[in-house]
C-alpha positions in Angstrom: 3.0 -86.6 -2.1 5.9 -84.5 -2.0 6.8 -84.7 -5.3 3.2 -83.8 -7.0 2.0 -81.3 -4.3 3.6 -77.5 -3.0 4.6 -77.6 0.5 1.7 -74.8 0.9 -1.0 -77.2 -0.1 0.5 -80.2 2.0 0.8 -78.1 5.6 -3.1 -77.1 5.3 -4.3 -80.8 3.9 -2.0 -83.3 5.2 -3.9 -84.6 8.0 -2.1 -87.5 9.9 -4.3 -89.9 11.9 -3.2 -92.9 14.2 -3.3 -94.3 17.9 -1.6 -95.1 20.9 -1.7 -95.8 24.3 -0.5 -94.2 27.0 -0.8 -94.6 30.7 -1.8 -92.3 33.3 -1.9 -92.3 37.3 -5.6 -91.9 39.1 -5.5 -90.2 42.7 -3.2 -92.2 45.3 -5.3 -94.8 46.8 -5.1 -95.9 50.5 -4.0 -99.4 51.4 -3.0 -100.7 55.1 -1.7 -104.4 55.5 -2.5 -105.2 59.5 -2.8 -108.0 61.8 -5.8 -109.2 64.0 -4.2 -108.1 66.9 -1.9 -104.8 65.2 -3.3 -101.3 65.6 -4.1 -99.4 62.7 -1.5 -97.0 61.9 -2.3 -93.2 61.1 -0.7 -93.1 58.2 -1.1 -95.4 55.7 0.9 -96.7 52.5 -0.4 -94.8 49.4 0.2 -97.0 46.5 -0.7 -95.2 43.0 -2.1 -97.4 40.4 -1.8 -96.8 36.7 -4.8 -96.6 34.2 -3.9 -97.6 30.3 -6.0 -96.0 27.3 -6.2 -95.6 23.1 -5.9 -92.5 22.4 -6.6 -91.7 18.7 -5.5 -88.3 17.0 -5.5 -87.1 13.9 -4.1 -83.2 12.8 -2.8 -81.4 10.1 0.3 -78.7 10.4 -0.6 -75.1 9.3 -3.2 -74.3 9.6 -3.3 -76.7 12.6 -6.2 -78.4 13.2 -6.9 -81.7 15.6 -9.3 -84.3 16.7 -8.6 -86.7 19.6 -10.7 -89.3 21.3 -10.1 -91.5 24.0 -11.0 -94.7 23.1 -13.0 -96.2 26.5 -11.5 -98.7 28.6 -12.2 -102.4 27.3 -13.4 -101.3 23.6 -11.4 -103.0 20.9 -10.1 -100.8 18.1 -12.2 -102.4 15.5 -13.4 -100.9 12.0 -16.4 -99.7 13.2 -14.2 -97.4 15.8 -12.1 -96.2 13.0 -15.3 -95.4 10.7 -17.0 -93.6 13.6 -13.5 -91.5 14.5 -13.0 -90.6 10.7 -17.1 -89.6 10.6 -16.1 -87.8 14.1 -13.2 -86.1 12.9 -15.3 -84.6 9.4 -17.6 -83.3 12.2 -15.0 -81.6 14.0 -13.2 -80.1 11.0 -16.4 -78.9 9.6 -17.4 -77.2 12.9 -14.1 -75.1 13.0 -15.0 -71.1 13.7 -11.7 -71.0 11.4 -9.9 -72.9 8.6 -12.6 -75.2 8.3 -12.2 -77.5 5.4 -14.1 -81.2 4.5 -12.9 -84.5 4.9 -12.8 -84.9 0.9 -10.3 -81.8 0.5 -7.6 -83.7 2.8 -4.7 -85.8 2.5 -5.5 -88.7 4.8 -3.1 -90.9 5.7 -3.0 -94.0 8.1 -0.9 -97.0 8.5 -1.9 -100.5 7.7 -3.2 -102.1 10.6 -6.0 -104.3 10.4 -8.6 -101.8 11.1 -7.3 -99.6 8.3 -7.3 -101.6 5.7 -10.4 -103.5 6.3 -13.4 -103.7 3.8 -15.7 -101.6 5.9 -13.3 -99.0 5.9 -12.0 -98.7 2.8 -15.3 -98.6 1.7 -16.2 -95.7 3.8 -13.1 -94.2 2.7 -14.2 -94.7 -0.7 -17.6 -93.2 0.0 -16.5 -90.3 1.0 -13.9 -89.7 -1.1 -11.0 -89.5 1.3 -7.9 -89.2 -0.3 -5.1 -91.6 1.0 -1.5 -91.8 1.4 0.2 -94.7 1.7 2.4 -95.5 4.0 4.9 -98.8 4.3 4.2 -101.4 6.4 6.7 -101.3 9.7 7.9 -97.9 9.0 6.5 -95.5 11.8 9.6 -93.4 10.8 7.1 -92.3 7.7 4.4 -90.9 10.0 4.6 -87.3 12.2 2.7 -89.2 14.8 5.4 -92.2 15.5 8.0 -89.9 14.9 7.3 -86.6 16.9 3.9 -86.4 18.1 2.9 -89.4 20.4 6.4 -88.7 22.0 5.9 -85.2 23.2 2.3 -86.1 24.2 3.3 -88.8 26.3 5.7 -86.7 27.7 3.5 -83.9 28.7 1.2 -86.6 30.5 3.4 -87.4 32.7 3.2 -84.0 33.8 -0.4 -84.0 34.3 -2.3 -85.3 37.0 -5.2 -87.0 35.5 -7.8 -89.1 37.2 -10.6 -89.9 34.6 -10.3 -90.8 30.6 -12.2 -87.2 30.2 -9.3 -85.6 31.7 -7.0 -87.6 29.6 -8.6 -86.1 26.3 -9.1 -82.5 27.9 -5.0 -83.1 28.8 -4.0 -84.2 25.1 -6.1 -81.1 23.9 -4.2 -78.6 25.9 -1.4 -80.3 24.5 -2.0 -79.5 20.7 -2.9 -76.7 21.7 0.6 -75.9 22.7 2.0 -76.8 19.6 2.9 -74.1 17.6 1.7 -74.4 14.0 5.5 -73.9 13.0 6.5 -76.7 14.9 4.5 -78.7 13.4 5.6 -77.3 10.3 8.6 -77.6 10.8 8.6 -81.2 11.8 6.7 -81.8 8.1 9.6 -80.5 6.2 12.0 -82.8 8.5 9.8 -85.5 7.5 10.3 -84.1 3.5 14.0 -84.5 3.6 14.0 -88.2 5.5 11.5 -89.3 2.9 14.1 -87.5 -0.2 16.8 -89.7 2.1 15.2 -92.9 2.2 14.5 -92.6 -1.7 17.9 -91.5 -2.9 19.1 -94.7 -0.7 17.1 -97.1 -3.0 14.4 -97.8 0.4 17.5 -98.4 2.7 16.3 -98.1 6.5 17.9 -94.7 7.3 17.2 -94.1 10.9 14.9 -90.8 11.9 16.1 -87.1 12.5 
């Protein structure tokens, strides 16, 4: 990709897309241990539970542009969920006041699990006319998403105090929408030089700036 494209037309089409899950605390809940006999005490142990979800993003650089959904609690990250995200995230793109752009016109790429590289997707993908971009099996060094971004969204979670899965997506929003579109940028062109490191080194496992 970065040999046959300018850096230009990579940061505006590049569009990264990939899942993870991250935890988040609900409000304290109340919980009293007491015997037959014991009086109640007026203040009770608090015990805060934690709440696991997929979240699924997918963004390109500069112009930045993002689409995130929460997958729901007990819903298997199947084929179908991938199609309907990828026909979501066309949507989305399309509906931009700015910088819109179609899903045809981008650089997709996504890693190889299962879902991915199933027959209903790739023939969805084909459909459309997504263009993809490989990437390795077990190297999440060659994706913005396992290298930078899941890392500083998980970190800004734990800032947050969340208490639904509607304020988990409102919270990862905010949180691209914090991200400067040089950052991002900039991250893009440290991915450039590991990938020119990795293929000067014959493939070698280099490990990730």
């Amino acid at each position: 990709m970065f040999s046959t494209h300018p850096l230009e037309y990579i940061q505006a089409r590049y569009c990264v897309q990939d899942g993870s899950w991250v935890l988040w605390d609900t409000e304290p809940t109340r919980r009293v241990w007491i015997g037959k006999k014991q009086v109640k005490p007026t203040t009770a142990k608090q015990k805060l539970t934690n709440r696991k979800n997929m979240i699924m993003v997918a963004f390109t650089c500069k112009p930045k542009r993002f689409s995130v959904t929460v997958v729901a609690k007990g819903s298997t990250v199947n084929s179908d969920v991938v199609v309907d995200y990828i026909k979501a995230t066309g949507h989305r793109f399309l509906n931009l006041k700015n910088n819109k752009i179609h899903l045809r016109d981008l650089l997709w790429q996504m890693d190889n699990a299962r879902p991915h590289t199933s027959r209903l997707t790739q023939d969805y993908v084909t459909k459309i006319g997504l263009s993809l971009v490989k990437q390795s099996p077990y190297s999440p060094d060659m994706n913005l998403c396992d290298r930078y971004l899941f890392r500083v969204l998980k970190q800004d979670l734990k800032q947050e105090a969340l208490g639904s899965v509607s304020e988990v997506q409102k919270a990862v929003q905010r949180c691209f929408r914090r991200l400067s579109e040089n950052t991002l940028a900039d991250q893009l062109l440290k991915l450039r030089d590991h990938c020119g490191h990795v293929v000067s080194s014959g493939g070698d496992y280099i490990s990730s700036q």
